[in-house]
C-alpha positions in Angstrom: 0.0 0.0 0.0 1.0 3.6 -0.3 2.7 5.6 2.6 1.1 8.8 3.2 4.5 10.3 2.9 4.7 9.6 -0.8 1.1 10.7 -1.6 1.7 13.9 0.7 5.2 14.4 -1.7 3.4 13.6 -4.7 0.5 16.5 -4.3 3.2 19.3 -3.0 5.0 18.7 -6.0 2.2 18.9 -8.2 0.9 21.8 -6.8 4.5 23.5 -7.0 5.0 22.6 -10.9 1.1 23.6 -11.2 1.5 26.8 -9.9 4.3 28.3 -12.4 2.0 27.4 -15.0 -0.9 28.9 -13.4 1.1 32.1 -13.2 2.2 31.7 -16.8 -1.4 31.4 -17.8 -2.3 34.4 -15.9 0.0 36.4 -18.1 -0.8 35.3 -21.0 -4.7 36.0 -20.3 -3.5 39.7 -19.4 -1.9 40.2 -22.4 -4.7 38.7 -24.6 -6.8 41.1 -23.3 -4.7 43.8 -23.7 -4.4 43.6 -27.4 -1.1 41.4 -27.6 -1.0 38.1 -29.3 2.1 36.7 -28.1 2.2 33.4 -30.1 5.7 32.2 -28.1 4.0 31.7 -24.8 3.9 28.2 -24.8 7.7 27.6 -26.0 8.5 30.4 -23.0 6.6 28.2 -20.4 8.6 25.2 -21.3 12.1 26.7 -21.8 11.4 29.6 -18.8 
């Protein structure tokens, strides 16, 4: 079975890599709306 310790590890690093790309995301959206199109977002969020 599992340990609690690996699930508890697993779900703080998710949450850590989800984060940057929720923050990524974020920008993106604000500079949609401002009239940017920044077609390199994506290829930022993987080599940033």
């Amino acid at each position: 079975m599992i340990g609690v310790g690996f699930v508890e590890s697993v779900l703080s690093g998710a949450v850590a890599a989800g984060t940057v790309f929720l923050l990524a995301s974020l920008g993106e959206v604000y500079a949609e709306r401002s009239g940017v199109l920044n077609l390199g977002m994506e290829g930022m969020m993987i080599l940033g």
